[in-house]
N, C-alpha and C positions, 0 to 999 in steps of 0.2 A: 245756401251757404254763401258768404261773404270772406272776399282775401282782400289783401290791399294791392293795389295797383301800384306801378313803379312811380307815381307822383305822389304815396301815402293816401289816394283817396278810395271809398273801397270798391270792389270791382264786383260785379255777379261772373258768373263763369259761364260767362258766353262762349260759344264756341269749342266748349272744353269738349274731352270724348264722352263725359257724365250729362251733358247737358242735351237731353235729346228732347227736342220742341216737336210737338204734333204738328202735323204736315195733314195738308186738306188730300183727300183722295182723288188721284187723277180720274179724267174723265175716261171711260173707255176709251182704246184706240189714239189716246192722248201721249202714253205713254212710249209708245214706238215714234211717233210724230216727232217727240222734240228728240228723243235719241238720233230721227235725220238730220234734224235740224241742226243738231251738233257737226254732224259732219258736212254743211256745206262751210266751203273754205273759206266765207266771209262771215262766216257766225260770230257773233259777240259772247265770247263766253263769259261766264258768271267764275269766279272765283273755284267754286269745285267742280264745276265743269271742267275750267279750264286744267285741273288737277288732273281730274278723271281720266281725262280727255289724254294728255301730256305720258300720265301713268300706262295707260296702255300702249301708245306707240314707243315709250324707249320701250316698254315690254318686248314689244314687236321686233325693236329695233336691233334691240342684246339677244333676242333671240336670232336672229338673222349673223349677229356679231357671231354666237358659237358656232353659228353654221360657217360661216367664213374660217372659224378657230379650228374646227373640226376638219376643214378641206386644207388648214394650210398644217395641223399637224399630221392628216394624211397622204400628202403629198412630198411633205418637206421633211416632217420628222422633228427633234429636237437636236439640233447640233451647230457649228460652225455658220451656216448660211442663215438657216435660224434668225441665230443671234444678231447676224448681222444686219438681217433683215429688219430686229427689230431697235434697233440702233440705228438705222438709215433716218428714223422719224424724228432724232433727236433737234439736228441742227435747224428744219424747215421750223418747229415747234419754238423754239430758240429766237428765231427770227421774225416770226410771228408774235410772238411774248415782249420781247423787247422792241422792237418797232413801231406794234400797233397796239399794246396794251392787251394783246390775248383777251381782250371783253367789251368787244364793239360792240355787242348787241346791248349787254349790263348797263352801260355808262350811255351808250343812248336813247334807253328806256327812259332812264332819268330825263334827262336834257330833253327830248321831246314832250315829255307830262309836262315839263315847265313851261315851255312853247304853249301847249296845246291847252292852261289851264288861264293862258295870257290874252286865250284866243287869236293866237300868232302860229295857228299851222303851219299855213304858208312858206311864213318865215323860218320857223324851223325843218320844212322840205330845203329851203336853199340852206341851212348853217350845212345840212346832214349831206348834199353835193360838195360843197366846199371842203369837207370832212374826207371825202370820200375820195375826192381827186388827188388832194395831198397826202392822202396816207396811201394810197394805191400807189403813187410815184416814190416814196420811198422805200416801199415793201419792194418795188421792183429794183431801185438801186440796191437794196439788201439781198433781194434773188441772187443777183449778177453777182457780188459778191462772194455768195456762199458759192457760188460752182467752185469759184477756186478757192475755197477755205474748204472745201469740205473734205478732203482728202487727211488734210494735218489737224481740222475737228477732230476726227475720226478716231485717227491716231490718239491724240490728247486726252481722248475722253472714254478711249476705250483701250487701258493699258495691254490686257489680255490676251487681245485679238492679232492673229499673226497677220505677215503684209497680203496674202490673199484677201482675207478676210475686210483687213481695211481697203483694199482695192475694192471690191465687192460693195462694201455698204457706203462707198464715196459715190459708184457710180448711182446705186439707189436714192441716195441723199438729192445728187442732184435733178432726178426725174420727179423727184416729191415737193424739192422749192417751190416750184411755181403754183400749185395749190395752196399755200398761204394769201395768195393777193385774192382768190375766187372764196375761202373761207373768211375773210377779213371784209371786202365788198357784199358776201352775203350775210352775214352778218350784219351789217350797217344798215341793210335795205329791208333785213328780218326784225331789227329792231321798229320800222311804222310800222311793220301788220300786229307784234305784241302790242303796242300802245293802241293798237284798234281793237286789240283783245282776239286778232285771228291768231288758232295756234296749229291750225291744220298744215301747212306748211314747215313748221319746226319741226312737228311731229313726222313730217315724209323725211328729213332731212337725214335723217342717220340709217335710215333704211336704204338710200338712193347710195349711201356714201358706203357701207357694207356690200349692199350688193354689186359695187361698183368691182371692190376688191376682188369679190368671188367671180364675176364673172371676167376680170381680166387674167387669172389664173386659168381658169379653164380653157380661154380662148386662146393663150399667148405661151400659157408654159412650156410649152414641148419647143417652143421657138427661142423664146427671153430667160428661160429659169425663172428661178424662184422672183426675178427685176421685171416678170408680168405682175406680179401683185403690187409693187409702186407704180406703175403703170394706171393699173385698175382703180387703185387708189387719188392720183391725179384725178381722171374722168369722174369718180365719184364726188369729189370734190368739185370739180367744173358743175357737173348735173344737179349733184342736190345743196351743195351750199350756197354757189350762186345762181342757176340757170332758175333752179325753184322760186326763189327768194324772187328773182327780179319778175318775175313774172307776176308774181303773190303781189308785190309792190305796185304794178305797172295796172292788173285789175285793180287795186284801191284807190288811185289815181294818182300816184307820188308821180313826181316827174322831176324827174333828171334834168340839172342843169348842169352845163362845161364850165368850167374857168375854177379860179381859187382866189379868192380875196381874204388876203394877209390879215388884213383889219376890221373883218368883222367881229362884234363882240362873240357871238357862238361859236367863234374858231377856239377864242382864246377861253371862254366859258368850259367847252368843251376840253381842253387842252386841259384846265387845273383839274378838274377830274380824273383826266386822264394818264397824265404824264406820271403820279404815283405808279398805276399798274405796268408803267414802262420800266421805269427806274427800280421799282421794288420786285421782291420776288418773294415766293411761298411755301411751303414745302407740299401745297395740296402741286402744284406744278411740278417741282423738282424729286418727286419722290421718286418716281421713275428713273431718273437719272442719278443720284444716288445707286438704286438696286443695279443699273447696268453697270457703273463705272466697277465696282468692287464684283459682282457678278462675272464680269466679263474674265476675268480669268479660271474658269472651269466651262468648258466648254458645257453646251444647252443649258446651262444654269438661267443666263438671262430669258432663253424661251418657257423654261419650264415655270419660272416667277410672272411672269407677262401673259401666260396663259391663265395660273392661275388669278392674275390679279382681276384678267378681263370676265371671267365666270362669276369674281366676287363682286364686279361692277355693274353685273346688268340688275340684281336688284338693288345695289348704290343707286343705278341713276332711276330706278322705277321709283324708291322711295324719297331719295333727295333730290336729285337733280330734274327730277319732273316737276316734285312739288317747291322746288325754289323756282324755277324758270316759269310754271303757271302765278305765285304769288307774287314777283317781283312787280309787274305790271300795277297788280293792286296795293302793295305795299308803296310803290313809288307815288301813287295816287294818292293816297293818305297820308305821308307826310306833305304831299306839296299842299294838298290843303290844310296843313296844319294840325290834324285830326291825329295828334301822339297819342292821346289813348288808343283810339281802336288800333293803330298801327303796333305798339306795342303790346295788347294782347290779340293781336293776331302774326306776330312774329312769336309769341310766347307758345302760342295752341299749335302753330305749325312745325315747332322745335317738339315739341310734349307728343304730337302723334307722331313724328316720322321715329321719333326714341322709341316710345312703344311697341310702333311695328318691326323694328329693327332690332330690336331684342328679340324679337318673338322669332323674327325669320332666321336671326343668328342662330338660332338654337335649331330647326332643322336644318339649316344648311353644314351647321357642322357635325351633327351627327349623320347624317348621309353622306358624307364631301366623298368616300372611295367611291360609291358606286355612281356618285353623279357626273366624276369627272373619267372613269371606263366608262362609261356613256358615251358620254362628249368625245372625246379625244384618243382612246384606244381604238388601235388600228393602223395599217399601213405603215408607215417608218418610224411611228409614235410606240416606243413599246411601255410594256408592262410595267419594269422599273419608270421610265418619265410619269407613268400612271399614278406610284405610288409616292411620288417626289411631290410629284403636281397636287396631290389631294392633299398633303403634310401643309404646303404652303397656303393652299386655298384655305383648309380653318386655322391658318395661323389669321392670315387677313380680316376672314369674317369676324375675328375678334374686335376687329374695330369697326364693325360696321354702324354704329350707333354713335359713333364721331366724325368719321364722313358723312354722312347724313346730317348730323347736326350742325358742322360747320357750312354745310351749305347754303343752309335757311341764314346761318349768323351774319356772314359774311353779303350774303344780298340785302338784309337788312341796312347795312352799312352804306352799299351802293343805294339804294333805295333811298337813302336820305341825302346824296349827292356826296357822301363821306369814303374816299379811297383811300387819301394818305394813313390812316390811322390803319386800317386792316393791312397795309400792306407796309408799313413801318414791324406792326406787329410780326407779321409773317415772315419779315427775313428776317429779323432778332431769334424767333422760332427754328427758321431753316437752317441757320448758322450753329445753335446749340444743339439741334440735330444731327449735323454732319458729325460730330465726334462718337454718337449712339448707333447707328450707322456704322462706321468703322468699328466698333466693340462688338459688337453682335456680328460682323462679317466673322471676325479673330476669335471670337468667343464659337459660334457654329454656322457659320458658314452661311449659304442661303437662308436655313432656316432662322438665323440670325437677322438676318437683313428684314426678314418679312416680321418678326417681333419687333424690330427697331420700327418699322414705319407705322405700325400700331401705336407703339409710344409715342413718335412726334405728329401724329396726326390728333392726338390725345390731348397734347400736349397745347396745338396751336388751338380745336376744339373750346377748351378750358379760357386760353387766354380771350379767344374773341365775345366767350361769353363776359367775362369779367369786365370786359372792357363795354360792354353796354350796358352793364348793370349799372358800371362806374358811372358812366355819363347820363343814365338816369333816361336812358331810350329806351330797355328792354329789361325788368326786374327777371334775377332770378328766380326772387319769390312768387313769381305769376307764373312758373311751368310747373303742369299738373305731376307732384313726385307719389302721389296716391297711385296715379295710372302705371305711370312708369314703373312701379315696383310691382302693381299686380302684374303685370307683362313678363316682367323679370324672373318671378315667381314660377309663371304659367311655361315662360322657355325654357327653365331648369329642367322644371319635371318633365315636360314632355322631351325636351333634346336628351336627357340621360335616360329615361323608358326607352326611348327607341335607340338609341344609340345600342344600349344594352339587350335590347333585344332584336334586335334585326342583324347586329352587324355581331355581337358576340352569341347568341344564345345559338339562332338561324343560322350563324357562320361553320358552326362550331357542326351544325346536324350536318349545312351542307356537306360541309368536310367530308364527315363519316361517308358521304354518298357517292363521294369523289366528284361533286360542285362546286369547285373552288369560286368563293366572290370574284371578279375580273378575270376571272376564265372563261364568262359568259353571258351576252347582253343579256341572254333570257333572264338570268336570275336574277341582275341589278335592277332589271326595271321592274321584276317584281319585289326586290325590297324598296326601289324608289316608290312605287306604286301602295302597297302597303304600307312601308314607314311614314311612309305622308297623311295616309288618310289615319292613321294612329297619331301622329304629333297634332293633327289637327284637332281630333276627338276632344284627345289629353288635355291638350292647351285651351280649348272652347272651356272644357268643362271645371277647369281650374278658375278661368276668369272669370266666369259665373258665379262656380263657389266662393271667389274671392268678395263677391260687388261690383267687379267689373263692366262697365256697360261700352265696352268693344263690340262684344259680340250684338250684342239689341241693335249698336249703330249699324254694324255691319248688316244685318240682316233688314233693317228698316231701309238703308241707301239701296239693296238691293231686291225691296219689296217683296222677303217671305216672310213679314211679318207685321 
C-alpha cells in the first residue's frame, strides 16, 4: 500500500504498526547479551531501544511516584497542608519556566546536533559552559528573589487558602527554590549524554528524585511535618538531576569550562531558540495552576485533583513523554541533515502508536479507576470519600490521555527542527482561551469541572500543533495511520465497557449481596484489578485481531513469542 507523503510524494509505510519486516533470528544467548548491553550507561541506543529503554524506567519511575503518593496520602491525608503542600511547587516551577526556558535539555539537543554534525564538538562543549554559567547566575538571582515573593505569590495565586495555610506553603516554597538551579544545570549536562544517545541516566533520574521525597518524609517528618517532604524533594533534585547528570557528563568526557563570553555566537544561537520558551507559556505547563488557583477554595480539592492527575501521569509519561524524550535525539538528527522525509514520517508513526496505545490503555484505566485508586491511596488519613473524589477525577483525565501523548511527540518535533517561537506563540493564544473554560467548568461542577476543562484545552492546543505542521508542510496529517488508530478505538470500547460492566457492576453487585463492599477491601480490588486486566487484555487482543490489526503480531514479535 502507498499514501502520499507531506511533500505529495508517495511514501511506503515504513515504520507504520502494519508494517512488520522479518528480523533475522538471534543467535542463542545473543539475546540477553545485548539486553546487557543496553543497560551499560554508555550504550548507544538505537531509536527503539532508546524508547524501550526510556518506557520502562519512567514505568519504574511513576511507580516509585505512587509509592511516594501513597506514603504522603497516608501520612498527610487530603486537607489544608495537602494543598498547601502542593502549592509550595508552584513558584520554584514559575521561576524555572521563565528564567531558563523550562527545556534545557530540548533546546540543547538541538544546538549540540548542530555542533556535533559541523564536526565542532568541542566547540559546542564550550557554547553549552557559557550557557550554563549564565543561566545558573540568573536562576540564582531569581532564588533570592522568590524567598521574599513567595509569601504574597502564595497569597495571589491561592485565593482559598487561609493565612496558616499561606504561611505554611511560603515556607515550603522557599526550601524547594533552590532545586531549580540543580534541575536547570542537570539538564544542560543531560542534554550531551542524549546527543550520545546515553539515556541510562535520564531514565535513573525520576527515580532518584521520588525517592528523594519518600525518603525525606520518613526520616524528617516526626520533626519538619509534612516541610520534610520539600526537603526530600530539594535533595532529590541535588542527587538525580544534577549530581547524576554531571557525573554521566564528566565519564563521556564533557568538560566544564568557567567564564561566560557575552559574544559568542552559540550564546546568542542558543538564546533565539530559547528565549520563545521563556517569554511564552502553555497550558501543557499551566494546567496545574489553573486547577490550584480555582481549586483552592474547598479544602483537599487541590490534593485530591494532583493525586489523581499524578496516577493518570505515569502512563502519560510511559507512553509520551518516554517515547518523545527517546525520539528527540533522532528527530533532531534528521532534520539537521536535511532528511524531512524520514523525519516527517517518523514524527507521523510515533504520533499514530502512542494514539493507539493510549486509547487502548484509556479504556482500562477508566473502567478500573475505583479500585486502582483504593489501591493506591486508601488508608491512613486518606479516607474513603477522597477514594471516591480521587477516582471521578482520574477517568475524567484519562479521557485525554491521547492528547497529552500526542502533543508531546508534536511539540518535540518543532524543537527538533530548532522551531520554538511558533509552538509557544501557539500555546499561550491556547492558554489564554482556556483560562475562560477553566473558570466555567469550576461554576458549572466544581472539581470535576476543572478536570473536564483541561481535557478540553489540552485537546485543544493537541489539535492546534498538529495543524500547524501540517500547514508548514513538516509533518502531513494525512501520513498518521487512522486505520490503526480506530482499530485501537474499537478494541478499547469493547473491552473498557465488558469490564467495566462486569467487574465493577455485575461482581459489585454479588459482592454486595456478600457483604464485600468494592473499597472496603484491598483483597477484593486487586482481585478485580487482577482479573479486570487480564479480561480487557483477552477482549482487546482479540478485537484487534478480528479487526486486521497487527499491534498484537508487533507486539508479540518485539517480545519474541512469536
Amino acid at each position: 500500500m502507498i499514501e502520499s507523503s507531506p511533500q505529495g510524494t508517495p511514501r511506503p509505510e515504513q515504520g507504520r504498526l502494519d508494517a512488520v519486516r522479518p528480523e533475522a533470528a538471534p543467535a542463542p544467548g545473543s539475546r540477553w547479551t545485548r539486553v546487557l548491553q543496553t543497560l551499560r550507561p554508555s550504550h548507544a541506543h538505537s531509536a527503539f531501544t532508546a524508547t524501550v529503554f526510556l518506557m520502562a524506567f519512567q514505568l519504574l519511575s511513576r511507580i516509585i511516584g505512587l509509592v511516594r503518593g501513597k506514603y504522603i496520602a497516608a501520612a498527610f491525608g487530603a486537607g489544608p497542608q495537602t494543598d498547601a503542600y502542593a502549592a509550595a511547587f508552584g513558584l520554584p516551577e514559575l521561576t524555572n519556566y521563565f528564567l531558563a526556558g523550562g527545556a534545557a535539555s530540548i533546546t540543547f539537543v538541538t544546538l549540540l546536533n548542530r555542533y556535533r554534525e559541523r564536526g565542532q564538538e568541542e566547540e559546542g562543549e564550550r557554547v553549552l559552559s557559557i550557557v550554563l554559567n549564565f543561566i545558573v547566575l540568573v536562576l540564582t538571582v531569581g532564588v533570592i528573589a522568590g524567598m521574599f515573593l513567595a509569601e504574597p505569590y502564595i497569597r495571589r495565586f491561592n485565593p482559598g487558602f487561609t493565612p496558616a495555610q499561606v504561611a505554611l506553603s511560603a515556607h515550603m516554597t522557599r526550601i524547594l527554590l533552590p532545586g531549580q538551579i540543580f534541575f536547570f544545570a542537570g539538564g544542560v549536562l543531560g542534554a550531551t549524554l542524549l546527543v550520545r544517545r546515553q539515556f541510562m541516566y535520564q531514565g535513573l533520574q525520576g527515580i532518584l528524585y521520588n525517592a528523594g521525597i519518600i525518603f525525606g518524609g520518613v526520616l524528617l517528618a516526626r520533626r519538619m511535618g509534612i516541610s520534610s517532604l520539600a526537603v526530600g524533594a530539594l535533595s532529590g533534585a541535588f542527587l538525580g538531576a544534577f549530581v547524576l547528570n554531571a557525573v554521566g557528563a564528566w565519564k563521556a568526557g564533557v568538560r566544564y569550562r568557567v567564564g561566560i563570553d557575552f559574544r559568542h555566537p552559540g550564546l546568542r544561537e542558543w538564546a533565539v531558540m530559547t528565549l520563545p520558551l521563556m517569554a511564552g507559556f502553555t497550558l501543557t505547563f499551566f494546567d496545574d495552576y489553573f486547577v490550584r488557583y480555582f481549586a483552592s477554595h474547598s479544602a483537599g480539592d487541590i490534593t485530591r485533583l494532583m493525586n489523581a492527575k499524578q496516577l493518570f501521569s505515569a502512563p502519560m509519561a510511559v507512553l509520551a513523554q518516554a517515547a518523545g524524550a527517546a525520539s528527540m535525539p533522532f528527530f533532531a538528527r534528521l532534520w539537521a541533515q536535511n532528511k524531512f522525509y524520514e523525519f516527517a514520517t517518523g514524527v507521523a508513526d510515533s504520533v499514530s502508536r502512542v494514539v493507539s496505545l493510549g486509547m487502548l490503555a484509556a479504556s482500562g484505566m477508566i473502567a478500573l479507576a475505583y479500585p486502582l485508586v483504593h489501591v493506591i491511596f486508601a488508608g491512613g488519613r486518606f479516607k474513603l470519600e477522597d477514594v471516591r473524589l480521587t477516582a471521578i477525577y482520574f477517568a475524567l483525565y484519562t479521557l485525554a490521555l491521547v492528547f497529552w501523548s500526542a502533543q508531546a511527540i508534536y511539540v518535540r518535533a518543532f524543537y527538533a527542527a530548532g522551531i520554538t517561537w511558533m509552538p509557544m506563540v501557539a500555546g499561550a493564544v491556547v492558554t489564554v482561551v482556556a483560562f475562560p473554560i477553566y473558570a466555567a467548568g469550576f461554576r458549572w461542577h466544581g472539581a470535576e469541572g476543572l478536570a473536564l476543562a483541561s481535557d478540553m484545552g489540552i485537546g485543544l492546543q493537541t489539535v492546534t500543533l498538529a495543524l500547524l505542521l501540517h500547514q508548514r508542510r513538516m509533518v502531513s496529517l494525512a501520513s498518521l495511520d487512522y486505520r490503526e488508530m480506530g482499530r485501537c478505538l474499537a478494541a478499547g470500547l469493547a473491552a473498557g465497557v465488558a469490564v467495566w460492566a462486569v467487574f465493577i457492576g455485575l461482581l459489585g453487585a454479588a459482592a454486595h449481596q456478600l457483604g464485600w463492599e468494592i473499597g472496603s477491601s484491598r483483597g477484593w480490588d486487586l482481585v478485580v484489578l487482577a482479573v479486570g486486566t487480564v479480561s480487557w487484555l483477552g477482549i482487546a487482543v482479540w478485537v484487534l485481531e478480528k479487526s486486521g490489526s497487527a499491534l498484537p503480531r508487533v507486539a508479540r514479535r518485539r517480545l519474541r513469542l512469536s
